[in-house]
C-alpha positions, 0 to 999 in steps of 0.5 A: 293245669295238670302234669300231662298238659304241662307235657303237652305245652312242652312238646309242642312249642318243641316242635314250634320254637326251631320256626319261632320268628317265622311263628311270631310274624305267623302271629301277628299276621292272624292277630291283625287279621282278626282285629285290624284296629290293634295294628295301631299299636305296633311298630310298623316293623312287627320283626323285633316284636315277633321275636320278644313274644316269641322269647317271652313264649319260650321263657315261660314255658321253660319256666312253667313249674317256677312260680318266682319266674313266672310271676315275675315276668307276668308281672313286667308284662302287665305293666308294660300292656296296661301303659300301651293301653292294652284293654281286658277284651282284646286279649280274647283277640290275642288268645284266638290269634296264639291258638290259630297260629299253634293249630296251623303250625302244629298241623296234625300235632295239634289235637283236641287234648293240645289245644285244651292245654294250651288253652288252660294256658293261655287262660292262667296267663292272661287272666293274671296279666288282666288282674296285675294290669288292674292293679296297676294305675298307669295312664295309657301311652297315647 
């Protein structure tokens, strides 16, 4: 990713963060839309996940430019997806659902450069997430 859609990435979740819990509950509503099975895999109270993606977002948004961080907090979470079970394809499912959720929050905010930067993103984040969980060699919380 480049400086400008470093910026892009800054300025936008700017305009998401002040609604943030309301875009968590956004989230996770589109996600379940999109594949009703991974429901099976949260609390029935989605609230208090909402707000920890929601935090984590912001973290490491506020931390693009500090690999220490950013590998840190990637390597907790891939740890954490491998033992809920989480598999390599379903994070197709949670790009499309962040994507979907930041289009409709961002309403004319989102542009085709926007949504290339959040997609060069997203990518980076899970395909190191995918990589870490691989590595780990954790049974599956049943």
């Amino acid at each position: 990713m480049n400086t400008v859609q470093l910026s892009l990435i800054r300025d936008s979740w700017a305009c998401v963060a002040p609604n943030a819990d309301a875009a968590g509950q956004v989230f996770y509503a589109n996600l379940f839309a999109i594949d009703p099975a991974l429901r099976r895999l949260f609390p029935d109270d989605i609230q208090p996940q909402a707000h920890k993606l929601m935090a984590m977002l912001n973290l490491l948004i506020g931390q693009l430019e500090n690999a220490d961080v950013i590998t840190r907090e990637l390597t907790g979470l891939a740890r954490r997806h491998a033992r809920y079970g989480v598999q390599p394809d379903q994070f197709n499912t949670v790009g499309l659902a962040l994507i979907q959720t930041l289009r409709d929050g961002l309403g004319d905010r989102w542009t085709p450069d926007v949504q290339l930067a959040w997609g060069a993103l997203y990518q980076t984040v899970a395909g190191a997430m995918i990589a870490l969980g691989k590595e780990q060699d954790l049974p599956a919380v049943a």
